[in-house]
Backbone as JSON Lines, residues from 0, in Angstrom:
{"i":0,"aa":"X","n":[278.2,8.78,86.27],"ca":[278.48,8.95,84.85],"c":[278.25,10.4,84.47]}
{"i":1,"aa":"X","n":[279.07,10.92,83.29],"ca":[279.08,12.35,83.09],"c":[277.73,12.48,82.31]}
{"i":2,"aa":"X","n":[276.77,13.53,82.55],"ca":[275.62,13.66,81.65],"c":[275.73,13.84,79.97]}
{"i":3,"aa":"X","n":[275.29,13.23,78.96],"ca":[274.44,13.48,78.2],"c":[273.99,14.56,77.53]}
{"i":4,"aa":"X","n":[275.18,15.6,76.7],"ca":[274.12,16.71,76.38],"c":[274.15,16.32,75.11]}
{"i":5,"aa":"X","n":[272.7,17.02,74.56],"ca":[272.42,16.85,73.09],"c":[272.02,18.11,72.71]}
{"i":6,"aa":"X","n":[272.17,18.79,71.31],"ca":[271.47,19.54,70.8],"c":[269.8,19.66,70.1]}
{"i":7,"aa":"X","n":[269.02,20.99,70.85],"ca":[267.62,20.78,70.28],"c":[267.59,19.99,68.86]}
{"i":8,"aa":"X","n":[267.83,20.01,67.98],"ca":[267.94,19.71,66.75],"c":[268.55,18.26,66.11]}
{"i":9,"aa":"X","n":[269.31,17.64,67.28],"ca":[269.28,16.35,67.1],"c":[268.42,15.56,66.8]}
{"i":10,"aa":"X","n":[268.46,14.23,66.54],"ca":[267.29,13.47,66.0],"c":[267.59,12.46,67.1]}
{"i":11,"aa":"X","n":[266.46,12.34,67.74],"ca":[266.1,11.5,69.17],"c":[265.97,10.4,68.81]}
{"i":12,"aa":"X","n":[266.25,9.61,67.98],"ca":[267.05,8.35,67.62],"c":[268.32,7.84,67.86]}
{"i":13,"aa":"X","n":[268.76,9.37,67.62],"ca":[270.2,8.49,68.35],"c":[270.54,8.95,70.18]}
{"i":14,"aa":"X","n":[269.47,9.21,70.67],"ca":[269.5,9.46,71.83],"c":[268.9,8.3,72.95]}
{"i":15,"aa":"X","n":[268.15,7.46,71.69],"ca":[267.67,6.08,72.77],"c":[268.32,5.31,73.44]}
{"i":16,"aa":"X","n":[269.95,5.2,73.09],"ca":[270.51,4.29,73.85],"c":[271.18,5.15,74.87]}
{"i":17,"aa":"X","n":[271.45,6.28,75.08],"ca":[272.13,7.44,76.32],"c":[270.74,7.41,77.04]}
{"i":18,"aa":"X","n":[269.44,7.63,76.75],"ca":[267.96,7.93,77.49],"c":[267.77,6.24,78.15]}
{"i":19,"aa":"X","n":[267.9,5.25,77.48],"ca":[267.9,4.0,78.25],"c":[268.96,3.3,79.37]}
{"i":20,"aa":"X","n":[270.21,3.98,79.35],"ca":[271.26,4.02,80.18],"c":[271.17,4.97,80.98]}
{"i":21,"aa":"X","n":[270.73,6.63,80.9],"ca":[271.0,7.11,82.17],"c":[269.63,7.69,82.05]}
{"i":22,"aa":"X","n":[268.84,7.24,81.72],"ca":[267.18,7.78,82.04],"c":[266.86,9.22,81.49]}
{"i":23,"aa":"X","n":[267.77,9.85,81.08],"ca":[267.42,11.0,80.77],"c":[268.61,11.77,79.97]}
{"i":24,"aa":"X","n":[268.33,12.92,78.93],"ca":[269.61,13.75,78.19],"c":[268.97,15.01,78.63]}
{"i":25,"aa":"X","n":[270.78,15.49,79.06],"ca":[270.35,16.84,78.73],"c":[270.24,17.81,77.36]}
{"i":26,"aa":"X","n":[269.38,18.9,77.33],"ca":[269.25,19.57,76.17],"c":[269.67,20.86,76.16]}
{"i":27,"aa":"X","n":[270.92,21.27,75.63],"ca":[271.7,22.67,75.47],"c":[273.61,22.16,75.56]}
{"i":28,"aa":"X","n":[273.76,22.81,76.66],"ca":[275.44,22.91,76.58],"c":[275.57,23.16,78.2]}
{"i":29,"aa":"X","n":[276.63,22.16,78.63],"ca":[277.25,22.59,80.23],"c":[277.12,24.07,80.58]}
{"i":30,"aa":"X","n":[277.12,24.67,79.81],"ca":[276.63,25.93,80.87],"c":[275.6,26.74,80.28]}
{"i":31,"aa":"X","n":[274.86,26.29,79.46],"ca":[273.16,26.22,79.0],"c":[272.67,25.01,79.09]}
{"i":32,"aa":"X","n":[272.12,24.83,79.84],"ca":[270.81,23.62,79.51],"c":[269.4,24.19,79.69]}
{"i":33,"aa":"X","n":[269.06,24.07,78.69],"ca":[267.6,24.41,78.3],"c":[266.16,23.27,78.34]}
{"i":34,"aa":"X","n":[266.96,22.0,78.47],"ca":[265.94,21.39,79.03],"c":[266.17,19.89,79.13]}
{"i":35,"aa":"X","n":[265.74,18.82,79.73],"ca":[265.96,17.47,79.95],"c":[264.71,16.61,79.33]}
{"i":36,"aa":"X","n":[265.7,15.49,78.73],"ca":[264.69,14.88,77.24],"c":[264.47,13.19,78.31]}
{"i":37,"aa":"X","n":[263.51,13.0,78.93],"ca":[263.44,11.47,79.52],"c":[262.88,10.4,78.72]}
{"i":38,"aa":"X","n":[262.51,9.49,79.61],"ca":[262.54,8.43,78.44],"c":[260.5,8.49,78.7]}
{"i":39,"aa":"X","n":[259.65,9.11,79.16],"ca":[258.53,9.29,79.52],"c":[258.29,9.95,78.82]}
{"i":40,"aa":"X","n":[259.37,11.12,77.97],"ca":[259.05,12.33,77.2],"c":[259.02,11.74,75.72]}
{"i":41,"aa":"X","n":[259.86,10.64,75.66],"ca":[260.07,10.25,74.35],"c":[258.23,9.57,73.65]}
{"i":42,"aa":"X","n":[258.06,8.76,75.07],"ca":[256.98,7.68,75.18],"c":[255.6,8.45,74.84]}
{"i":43,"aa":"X","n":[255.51,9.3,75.55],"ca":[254.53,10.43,75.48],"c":[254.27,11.44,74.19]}
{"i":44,"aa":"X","n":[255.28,11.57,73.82],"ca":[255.51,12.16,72.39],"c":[254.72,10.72,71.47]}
{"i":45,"aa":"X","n":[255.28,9.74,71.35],"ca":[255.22,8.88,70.31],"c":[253.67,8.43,70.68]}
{"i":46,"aa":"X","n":[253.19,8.34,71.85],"ca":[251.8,7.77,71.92],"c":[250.94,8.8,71.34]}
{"i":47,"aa":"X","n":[251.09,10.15,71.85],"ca":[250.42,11.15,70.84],"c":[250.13,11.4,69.49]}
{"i":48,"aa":"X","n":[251.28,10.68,68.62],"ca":[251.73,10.33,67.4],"c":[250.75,9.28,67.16]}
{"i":49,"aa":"X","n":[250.78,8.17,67.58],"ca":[250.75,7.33,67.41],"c":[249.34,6.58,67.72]}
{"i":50,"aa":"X","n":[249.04,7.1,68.8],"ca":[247.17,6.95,69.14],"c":[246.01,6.61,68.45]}
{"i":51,"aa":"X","n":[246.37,8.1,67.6],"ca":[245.1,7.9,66.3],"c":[244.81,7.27,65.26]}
{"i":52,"aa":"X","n":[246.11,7.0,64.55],"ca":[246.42,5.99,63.59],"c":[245.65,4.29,64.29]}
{"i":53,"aa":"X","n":[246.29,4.15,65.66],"ca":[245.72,2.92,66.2],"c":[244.33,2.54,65.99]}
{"i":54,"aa":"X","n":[243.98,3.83,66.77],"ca":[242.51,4.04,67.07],"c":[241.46,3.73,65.77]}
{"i":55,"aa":"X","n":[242.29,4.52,64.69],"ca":[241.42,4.38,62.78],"c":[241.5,2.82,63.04]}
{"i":56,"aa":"X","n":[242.74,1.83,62.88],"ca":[243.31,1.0,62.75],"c":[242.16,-0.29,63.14]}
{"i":57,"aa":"X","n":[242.08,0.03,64.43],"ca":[241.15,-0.83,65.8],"c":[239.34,-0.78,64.83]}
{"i":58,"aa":"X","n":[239.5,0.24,64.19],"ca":[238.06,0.85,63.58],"c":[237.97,-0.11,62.43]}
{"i":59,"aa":"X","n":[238.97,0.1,61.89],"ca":[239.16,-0.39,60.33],"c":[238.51,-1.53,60.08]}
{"i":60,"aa":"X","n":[239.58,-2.48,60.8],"ca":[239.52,-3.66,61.15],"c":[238.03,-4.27,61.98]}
{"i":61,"aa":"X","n":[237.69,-3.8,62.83],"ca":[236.43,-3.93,63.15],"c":[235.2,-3.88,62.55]}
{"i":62,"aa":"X","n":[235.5,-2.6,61.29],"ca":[234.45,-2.18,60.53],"c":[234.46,-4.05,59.24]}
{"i":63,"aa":"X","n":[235.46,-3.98,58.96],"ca":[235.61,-5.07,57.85],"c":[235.55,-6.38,58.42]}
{"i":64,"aa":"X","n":[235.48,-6.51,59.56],"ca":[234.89,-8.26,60.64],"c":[233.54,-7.6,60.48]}
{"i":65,"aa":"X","n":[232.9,-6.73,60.5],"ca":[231.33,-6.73,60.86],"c":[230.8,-6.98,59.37]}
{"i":66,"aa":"X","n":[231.31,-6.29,58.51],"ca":[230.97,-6.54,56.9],"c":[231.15,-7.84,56.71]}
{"i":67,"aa":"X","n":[231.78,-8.45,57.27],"ca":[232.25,-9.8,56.41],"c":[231.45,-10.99,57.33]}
{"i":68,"aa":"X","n":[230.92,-10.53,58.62],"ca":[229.52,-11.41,59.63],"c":[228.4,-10.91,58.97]}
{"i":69,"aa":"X","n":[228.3,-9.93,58.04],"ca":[226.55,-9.77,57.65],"c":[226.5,-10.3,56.7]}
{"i":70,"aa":"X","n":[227.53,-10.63,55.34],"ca":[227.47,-10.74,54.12],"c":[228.44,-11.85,53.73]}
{"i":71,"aa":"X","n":[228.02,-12.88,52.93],"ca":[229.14,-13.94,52.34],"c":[230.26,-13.46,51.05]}
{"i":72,"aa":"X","n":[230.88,-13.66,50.63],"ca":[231.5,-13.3,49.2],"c":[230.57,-12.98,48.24]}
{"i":73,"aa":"X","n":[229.76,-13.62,48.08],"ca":[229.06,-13.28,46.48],"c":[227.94,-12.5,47.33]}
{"i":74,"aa":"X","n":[227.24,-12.26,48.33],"ca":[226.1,-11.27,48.53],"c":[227.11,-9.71,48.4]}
{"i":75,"aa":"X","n":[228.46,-9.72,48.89],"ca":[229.51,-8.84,48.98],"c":[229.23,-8.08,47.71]}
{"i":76,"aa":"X","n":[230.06,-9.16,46.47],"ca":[229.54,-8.71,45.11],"c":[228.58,-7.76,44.47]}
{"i":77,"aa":"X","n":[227.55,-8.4,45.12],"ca":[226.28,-7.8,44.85],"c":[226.38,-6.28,45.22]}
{"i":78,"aa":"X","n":[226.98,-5.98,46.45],"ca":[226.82,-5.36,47.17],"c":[227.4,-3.87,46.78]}
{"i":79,"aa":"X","n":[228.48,-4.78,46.28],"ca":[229.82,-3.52,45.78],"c":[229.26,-2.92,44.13]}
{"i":80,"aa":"X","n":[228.74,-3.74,43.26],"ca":[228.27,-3.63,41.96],"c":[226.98,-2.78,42.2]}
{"i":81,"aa":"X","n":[226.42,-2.93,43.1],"ca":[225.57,-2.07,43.38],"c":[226.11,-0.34,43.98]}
{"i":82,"aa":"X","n":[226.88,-0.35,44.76],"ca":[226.91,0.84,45.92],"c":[228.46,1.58,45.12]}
{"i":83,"aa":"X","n":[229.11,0.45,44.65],"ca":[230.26,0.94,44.18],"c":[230.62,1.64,42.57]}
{"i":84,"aa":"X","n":[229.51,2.12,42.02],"ca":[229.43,2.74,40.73],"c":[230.77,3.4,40.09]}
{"i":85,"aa":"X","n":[231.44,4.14,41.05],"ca":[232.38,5.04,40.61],"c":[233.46,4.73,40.51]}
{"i":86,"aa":"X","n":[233.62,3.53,40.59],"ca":[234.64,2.05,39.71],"c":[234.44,1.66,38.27]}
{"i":87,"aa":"X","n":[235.3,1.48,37.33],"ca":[234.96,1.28,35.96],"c":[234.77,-0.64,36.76]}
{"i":88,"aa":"X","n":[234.02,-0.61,35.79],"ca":[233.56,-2.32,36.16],"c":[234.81,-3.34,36.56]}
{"i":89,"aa":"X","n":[235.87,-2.87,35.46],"ca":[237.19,-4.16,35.56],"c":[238.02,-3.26,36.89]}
{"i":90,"aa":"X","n":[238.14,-2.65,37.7],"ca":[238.41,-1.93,38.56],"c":[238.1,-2.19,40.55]}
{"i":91,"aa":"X","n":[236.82,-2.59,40.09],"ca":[235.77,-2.05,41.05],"c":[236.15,-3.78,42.43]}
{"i":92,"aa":"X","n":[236.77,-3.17,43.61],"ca":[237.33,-4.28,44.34],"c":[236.11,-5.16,45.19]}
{"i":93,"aa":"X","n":[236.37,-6.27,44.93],"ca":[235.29,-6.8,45.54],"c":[235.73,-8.03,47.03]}
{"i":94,"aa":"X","n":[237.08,-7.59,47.35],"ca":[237.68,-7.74,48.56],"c":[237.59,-6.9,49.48]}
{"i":95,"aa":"X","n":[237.44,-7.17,51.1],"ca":[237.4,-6.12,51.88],"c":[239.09,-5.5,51.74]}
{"i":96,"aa":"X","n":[239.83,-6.34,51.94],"ca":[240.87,-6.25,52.35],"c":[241.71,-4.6,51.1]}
{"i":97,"aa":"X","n":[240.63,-4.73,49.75],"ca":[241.28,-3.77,48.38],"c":[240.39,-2.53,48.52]}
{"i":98,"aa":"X","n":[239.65,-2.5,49.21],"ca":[238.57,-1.53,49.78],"c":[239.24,-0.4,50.04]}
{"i":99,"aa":"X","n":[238.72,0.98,50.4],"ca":[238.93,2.28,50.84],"c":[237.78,2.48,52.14]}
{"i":100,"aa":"X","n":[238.12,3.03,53.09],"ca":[237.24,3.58,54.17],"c":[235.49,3.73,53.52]}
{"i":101,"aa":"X","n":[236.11,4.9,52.44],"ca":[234.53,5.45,52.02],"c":[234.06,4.13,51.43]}
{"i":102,"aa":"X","n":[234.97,3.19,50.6],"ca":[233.88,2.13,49.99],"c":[232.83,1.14,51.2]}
{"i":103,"aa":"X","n":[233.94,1.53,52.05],"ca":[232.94,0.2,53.28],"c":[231.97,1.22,53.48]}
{"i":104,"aa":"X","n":[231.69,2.96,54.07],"ca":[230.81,3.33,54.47],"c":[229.91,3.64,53.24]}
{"i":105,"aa":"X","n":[230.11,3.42,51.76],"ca":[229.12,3.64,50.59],"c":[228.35,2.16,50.76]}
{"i":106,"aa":"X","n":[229.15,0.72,50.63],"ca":[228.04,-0.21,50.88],"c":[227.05,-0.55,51.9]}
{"i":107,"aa":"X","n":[227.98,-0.09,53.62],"ca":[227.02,-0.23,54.24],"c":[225.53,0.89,54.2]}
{"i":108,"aa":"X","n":[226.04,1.74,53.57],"ca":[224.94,2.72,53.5],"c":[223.58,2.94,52.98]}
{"i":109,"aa":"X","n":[224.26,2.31,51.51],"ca":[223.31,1.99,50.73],"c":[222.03,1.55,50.67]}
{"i":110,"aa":"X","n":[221.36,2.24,50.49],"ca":[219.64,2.14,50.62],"c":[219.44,0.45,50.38]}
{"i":111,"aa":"X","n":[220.11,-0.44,49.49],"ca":[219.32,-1.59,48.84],"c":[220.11,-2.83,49.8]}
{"i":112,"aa":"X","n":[220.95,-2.53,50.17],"ca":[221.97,-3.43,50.86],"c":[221.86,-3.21,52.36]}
{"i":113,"aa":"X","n":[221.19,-1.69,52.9],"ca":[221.13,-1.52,54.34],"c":[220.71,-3.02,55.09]}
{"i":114,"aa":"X","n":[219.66,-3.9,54.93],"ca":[218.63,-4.46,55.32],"c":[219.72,-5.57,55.65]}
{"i":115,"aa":"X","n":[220.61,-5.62,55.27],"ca":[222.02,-7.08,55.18],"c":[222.71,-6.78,56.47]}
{"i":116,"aa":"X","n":[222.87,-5.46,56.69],"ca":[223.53,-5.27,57.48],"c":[223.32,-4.45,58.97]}
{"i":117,"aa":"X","n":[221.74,-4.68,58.88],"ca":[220.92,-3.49,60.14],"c":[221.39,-4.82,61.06]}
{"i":118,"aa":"X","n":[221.35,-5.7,61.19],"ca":[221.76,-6.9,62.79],"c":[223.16,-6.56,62.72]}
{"i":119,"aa":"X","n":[224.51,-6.28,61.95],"ca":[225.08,-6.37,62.6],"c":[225.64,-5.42,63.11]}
{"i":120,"aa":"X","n":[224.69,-3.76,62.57],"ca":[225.17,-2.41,62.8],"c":[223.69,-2.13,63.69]}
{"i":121,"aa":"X","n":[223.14,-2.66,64.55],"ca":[221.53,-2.33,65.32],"c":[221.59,-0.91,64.63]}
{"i":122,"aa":"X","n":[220.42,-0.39,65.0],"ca":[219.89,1.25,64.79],"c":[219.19,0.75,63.43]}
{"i":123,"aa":"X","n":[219.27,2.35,62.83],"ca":[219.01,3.22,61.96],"c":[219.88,2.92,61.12]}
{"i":124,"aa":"X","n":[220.04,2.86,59.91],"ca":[220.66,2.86,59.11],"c":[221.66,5.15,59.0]}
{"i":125,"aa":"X","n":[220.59,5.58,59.54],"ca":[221.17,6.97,59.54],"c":[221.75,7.23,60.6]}
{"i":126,"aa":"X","n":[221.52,6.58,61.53],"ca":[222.9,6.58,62.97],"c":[223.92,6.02,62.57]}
{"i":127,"aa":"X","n":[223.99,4.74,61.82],"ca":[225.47,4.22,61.45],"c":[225.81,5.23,60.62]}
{"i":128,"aa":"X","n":[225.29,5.35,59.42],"ca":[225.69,6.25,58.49],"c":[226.35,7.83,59.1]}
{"i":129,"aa":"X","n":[225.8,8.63,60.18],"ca":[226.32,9.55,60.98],"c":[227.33,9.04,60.96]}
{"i":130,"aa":"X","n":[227.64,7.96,61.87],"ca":[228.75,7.57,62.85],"c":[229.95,7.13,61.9]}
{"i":131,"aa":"X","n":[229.58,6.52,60.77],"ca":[230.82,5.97,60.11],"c":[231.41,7.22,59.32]}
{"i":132,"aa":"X","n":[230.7,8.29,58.66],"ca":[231.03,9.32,58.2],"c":[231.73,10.13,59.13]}
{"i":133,"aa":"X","n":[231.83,10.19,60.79],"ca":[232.35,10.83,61.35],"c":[233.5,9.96,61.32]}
{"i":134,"aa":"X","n":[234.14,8.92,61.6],"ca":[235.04,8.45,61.23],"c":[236.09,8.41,60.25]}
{"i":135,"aa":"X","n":[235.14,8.44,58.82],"ca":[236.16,8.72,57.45],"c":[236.32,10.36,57.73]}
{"i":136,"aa":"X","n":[235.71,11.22,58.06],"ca":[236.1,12.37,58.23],"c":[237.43,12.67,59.34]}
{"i":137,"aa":"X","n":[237.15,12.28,60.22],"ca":[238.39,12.41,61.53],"c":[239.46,11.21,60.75]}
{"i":138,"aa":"X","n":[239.37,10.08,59.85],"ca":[240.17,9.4,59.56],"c":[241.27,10.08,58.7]}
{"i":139,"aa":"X","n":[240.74,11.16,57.59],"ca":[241.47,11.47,55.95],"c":[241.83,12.61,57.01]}
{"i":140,"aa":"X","n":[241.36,13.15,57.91],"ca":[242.18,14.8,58.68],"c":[243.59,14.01,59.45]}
{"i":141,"aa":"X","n":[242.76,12.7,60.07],"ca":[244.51,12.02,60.33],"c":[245.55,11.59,59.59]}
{"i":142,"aa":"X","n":[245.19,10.98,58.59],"ca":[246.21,10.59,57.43],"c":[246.46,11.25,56.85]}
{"i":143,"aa":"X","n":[246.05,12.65,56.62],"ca":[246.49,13.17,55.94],"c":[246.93,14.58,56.42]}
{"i":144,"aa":"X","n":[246.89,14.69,57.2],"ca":[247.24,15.33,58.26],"c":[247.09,17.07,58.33]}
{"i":145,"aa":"X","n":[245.69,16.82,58.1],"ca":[245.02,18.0,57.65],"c":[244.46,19.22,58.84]}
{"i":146,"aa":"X","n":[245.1,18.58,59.76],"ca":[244.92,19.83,61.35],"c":[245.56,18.93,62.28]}
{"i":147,"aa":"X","n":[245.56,19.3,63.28],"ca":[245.68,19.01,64.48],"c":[244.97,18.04,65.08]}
{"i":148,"aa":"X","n":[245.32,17.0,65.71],"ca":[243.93,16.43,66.44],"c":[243.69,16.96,67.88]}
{"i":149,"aa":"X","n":[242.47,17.25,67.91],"ca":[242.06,17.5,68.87],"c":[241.82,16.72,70.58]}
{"i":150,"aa":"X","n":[241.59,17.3,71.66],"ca":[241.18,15.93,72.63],"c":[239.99,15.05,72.23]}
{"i":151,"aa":"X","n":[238.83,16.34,71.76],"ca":[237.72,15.8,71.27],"c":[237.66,14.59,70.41]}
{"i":152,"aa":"X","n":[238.44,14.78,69.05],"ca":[238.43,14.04,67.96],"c":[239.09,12.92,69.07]}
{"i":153,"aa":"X","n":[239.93,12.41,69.71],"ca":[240.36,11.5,70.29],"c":[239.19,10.64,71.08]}
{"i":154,"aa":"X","n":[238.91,11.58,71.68],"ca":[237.55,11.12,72.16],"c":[236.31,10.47,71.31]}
{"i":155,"aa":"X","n":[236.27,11.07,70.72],"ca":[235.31,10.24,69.18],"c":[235.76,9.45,69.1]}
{"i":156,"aa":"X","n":[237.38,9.39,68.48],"ca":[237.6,8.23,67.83],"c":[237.77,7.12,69.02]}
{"i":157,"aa":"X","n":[238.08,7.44,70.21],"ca":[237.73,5.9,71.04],"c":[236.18,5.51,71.45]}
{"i":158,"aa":"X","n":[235.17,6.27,71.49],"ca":[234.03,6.2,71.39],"c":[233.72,5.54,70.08]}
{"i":159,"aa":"X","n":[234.06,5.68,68.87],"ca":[233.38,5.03,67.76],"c":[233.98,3.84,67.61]}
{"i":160,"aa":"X","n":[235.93,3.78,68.35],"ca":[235.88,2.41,68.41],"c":[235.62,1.35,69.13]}
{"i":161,"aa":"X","n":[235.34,1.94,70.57],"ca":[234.47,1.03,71.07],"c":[232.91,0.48,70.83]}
{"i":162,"aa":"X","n":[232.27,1.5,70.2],"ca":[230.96,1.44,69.26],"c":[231.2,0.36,68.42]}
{"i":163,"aa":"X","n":[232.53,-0.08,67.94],"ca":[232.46,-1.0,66.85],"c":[232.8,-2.25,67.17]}
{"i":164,"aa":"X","n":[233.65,-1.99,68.58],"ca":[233.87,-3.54,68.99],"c":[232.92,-4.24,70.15]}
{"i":165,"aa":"X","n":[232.11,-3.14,70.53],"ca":[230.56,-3.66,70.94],"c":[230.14,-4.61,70.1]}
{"i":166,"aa":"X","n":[229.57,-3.46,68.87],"ca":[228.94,-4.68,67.94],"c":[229.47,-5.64,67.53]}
{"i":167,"aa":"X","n":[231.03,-5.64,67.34],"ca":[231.6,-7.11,66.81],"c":[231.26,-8.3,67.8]}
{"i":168,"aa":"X","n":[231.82,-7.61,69.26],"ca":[231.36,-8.79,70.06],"c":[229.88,-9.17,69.96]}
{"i":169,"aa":"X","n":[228.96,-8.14,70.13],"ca":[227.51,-8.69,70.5],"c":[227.35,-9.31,68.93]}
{"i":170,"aa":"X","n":[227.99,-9.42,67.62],"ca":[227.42,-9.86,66.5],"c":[228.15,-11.69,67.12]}
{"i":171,"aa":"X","n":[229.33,-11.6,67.53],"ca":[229.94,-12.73,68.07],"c":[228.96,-13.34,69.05]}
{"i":172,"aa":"X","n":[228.8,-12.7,69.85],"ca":[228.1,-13.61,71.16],"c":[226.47,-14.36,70.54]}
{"i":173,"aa":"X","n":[225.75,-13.48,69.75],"ca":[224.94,-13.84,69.03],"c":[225.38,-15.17,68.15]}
{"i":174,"aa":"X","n":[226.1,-15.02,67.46],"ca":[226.16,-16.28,66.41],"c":[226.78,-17.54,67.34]}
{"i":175,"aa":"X","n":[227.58,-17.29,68.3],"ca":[227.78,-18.51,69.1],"c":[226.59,-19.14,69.97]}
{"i":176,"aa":"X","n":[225.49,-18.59,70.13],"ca":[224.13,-18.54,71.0],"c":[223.54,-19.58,69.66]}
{"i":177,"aa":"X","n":[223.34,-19.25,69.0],"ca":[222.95,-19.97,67.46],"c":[223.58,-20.73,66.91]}
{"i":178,"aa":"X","n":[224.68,-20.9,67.67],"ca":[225.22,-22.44,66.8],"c":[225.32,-23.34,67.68]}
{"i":179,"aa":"X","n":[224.73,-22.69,69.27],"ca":[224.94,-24.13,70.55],"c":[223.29,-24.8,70.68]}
């Protein structure tokens, strides 16, 4: 089959079905080619993209299963009316699901509410508090796409999400130990 050329400036959308048929496009003109677009290049691009968002994602979600194993609905309440001030009262969400990053790391933080939630975050209340603040920080630089991510920050962020699905499981393996 005759190759595939595309221009740099194309939009590699419409190159998925030529890259899935002959594995690869070329990039320039039959007698420039400046470079070959594969389907590894596409994959690799988009996981880079796409990684960190997961990674918050995997966090998120983890962070709001551990909130919702320390605390019932109405201790929640309590929780948010307390830690969540900077809500006008008719405002102020008392769902995980209507929550913001910082609201989960303001309740778990909270001096009066820590004690609810030290089993299912072990430590210090100032190690979680480190750790979740490094998160909303590397989280709002991802969404909002306020630098570059780094290898490091990648590295954090799979370190803090495995930090979180530790504890989900060990809060899991615990409560199944207690209900046999």
């Amino acid at each position: 089959e005759p190759a595939k050329y595309a221009h740099i400036t194309d939009n590699v959308n419409d190159l998925f079905e030529t890259i899935d048929k002959q594995d690869a496009v070329l990039i320039g003109q039959p007698n420039r080619i400046v470079g070959v677009l594969t389907a590894i290049d596409v994959l690799r691009y988009l996981y880079g993209v796409a990684s960190p968002f997961v990674l918050i994602a995997e966090i998120e979600i983890s962070l709001r299963a551990l909130i919702g194993q320390a605390v019932d609905d109405e201790t929640l309440k309590e929780c948010c009316d307390r830690s969540l001030k900077h809500y006008k009262d008719d405002r102020r969400p008392y769902q995980l699901i209507d929550m913001t990053f910082s609201d989960y790391v303001q309740i778990v933080n909270h001096g009066e509410s820590w004690e609810m939630f030290r089993r299912v975050f072990g430590g210090s209340r100032s190690r979680t508090s480190t750790k979740l603040k490094e998160v909303n920080r590397l989280r709002n630089d991802v969404f909002h796409f306020r630098r570059e991510i780094t290898v490091k920050d990648y590295e954090d962020l799979a370190e803090l999400r495995d930090w979180m699905l530790r504890r989900a499981m060990q809060v899991e393996i615990t409560a199944k130990g207690a209900n046999a």
